[in-house]
LOMAR-283955 format. One record per residue (C-alpha): residue number from 1; residue in three letters; x negated, y negated, z. Coordinates in pm, whole numbers. Layout:
<rec NUM 'ALA' <X Y Z>>
...
//
This chain:
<rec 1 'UNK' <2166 -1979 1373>>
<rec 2 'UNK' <1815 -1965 1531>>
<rec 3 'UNK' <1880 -1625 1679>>
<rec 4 'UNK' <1994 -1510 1329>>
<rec 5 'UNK' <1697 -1601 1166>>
<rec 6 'UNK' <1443 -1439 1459>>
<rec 7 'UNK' <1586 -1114 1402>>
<rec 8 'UNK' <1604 -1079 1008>>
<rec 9 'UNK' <1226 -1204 1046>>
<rec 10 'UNK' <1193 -916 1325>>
<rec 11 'UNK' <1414 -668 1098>>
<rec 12 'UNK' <1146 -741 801>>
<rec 13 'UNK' <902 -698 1036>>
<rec 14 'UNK' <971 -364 1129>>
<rec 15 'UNK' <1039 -248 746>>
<rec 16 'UNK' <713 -367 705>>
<rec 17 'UNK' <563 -199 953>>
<rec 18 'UNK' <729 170 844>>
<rec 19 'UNK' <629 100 470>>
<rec 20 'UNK' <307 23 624>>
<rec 21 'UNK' <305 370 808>>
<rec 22 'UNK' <421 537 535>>
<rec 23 'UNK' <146 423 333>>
<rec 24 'UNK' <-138 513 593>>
<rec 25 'UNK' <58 844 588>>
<rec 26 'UNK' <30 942 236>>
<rec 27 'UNK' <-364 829 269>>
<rec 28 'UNK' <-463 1017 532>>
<rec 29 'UNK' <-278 1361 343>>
<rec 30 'UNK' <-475 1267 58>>
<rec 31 'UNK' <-781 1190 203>>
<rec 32 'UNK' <-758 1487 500>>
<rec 33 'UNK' <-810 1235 775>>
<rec 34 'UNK' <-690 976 973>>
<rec 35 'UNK' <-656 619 705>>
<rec 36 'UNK' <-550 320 882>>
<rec 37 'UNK' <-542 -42 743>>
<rec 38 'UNK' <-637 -273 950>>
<rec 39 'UNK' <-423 -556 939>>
<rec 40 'UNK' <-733 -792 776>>
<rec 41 'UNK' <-750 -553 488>>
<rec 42 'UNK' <-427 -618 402>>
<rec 43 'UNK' <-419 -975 478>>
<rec 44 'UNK' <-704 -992 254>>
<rec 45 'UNK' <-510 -808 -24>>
<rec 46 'UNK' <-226 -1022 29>>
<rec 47 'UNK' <-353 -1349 2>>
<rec 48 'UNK' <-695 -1331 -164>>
<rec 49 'UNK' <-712 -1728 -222>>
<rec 50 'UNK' <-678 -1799 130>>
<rec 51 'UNK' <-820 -1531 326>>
<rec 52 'UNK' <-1210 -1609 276>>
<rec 53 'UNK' <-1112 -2047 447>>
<rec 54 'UNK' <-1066 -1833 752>>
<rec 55 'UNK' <-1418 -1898 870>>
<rec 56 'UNK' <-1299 -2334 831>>
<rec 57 'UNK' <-1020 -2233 1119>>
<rec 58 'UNK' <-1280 -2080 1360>>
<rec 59 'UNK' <-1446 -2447 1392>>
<rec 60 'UNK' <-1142 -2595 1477>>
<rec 61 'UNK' <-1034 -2300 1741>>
<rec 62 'UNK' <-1196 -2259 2047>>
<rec 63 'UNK' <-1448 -1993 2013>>
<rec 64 'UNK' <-1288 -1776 2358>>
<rec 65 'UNK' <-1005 -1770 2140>>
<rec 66 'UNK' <-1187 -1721 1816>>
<rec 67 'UNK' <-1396 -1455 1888>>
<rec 68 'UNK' <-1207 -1166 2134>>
<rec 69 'UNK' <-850 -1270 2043>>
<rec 70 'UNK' <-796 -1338 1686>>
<rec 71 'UNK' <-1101 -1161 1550>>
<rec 72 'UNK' <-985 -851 1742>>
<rec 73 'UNK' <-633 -901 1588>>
<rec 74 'UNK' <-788 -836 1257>>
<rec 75 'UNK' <-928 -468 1321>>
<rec 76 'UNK' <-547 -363 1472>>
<rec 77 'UNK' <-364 -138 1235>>
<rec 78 'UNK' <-89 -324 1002>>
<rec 79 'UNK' <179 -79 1100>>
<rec 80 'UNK' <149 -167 1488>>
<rec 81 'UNK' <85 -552 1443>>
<rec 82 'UNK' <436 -542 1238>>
<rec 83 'UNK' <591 -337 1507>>
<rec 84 'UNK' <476 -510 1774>>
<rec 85 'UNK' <586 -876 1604>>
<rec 86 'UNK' <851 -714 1493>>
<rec 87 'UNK' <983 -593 1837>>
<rec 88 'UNK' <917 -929 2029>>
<rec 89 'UNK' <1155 -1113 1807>>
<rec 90 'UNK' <1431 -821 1847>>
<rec 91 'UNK' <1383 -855 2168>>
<rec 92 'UNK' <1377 -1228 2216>>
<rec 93 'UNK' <1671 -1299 1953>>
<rec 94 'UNK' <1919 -998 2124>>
<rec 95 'UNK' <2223 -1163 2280>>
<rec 96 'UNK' <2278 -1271 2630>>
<rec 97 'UNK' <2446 -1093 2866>>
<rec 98 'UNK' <2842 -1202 2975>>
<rec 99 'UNK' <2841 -1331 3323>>
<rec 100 'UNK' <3130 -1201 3508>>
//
């Protein structure tokens, strides 16, 4: 049941991430250069009510992980973050292997 779940999630996940392509796609023709959205831009769009408490979480992480990790996470274009979450759950949900 678990492993069901994982990969829908991952299968969303990677629609996501080709809508997300698609849409940096269609910017950058119409704009005549390279768009990407970073994945806080569209966090930010998403969820515009919760997206400005994120400075209240950075107290309560520790600022190595605050600072290089999750504030780096932010800049990385939507399309790969989706792919990449997106591919980790395929790939951790996939079934095991008959033993012979």
């Amino acid at each position: 049941m678990l492993r069901w779940l994982f990969r829908a999630i991952g299968l969303f996940c990677l629609a996501g991430a080709f809508a997300a392509a698609v849409l940096d796609g269609a910017s950058s023709i119409a704009d005549q250069k390279l768009v990407l959205t970073p994945l806080g831009v569209t966090l930010a769009t998403a969820f515009p009510a919760k997206f400005p408490l994120l400075p209240a979480l950075a107290r309560k992480v520790h600022p190595l992980l605050w600072d290089p990790v999750l504030l780096s996470a932010l800049y990385v274009p939507t399309s790969v973050a989706l792919a990449v979450v997106g591919t980790v759950l395929f790939v951790f949900s996939r079934a095991r292997s008959a033993r012979r």
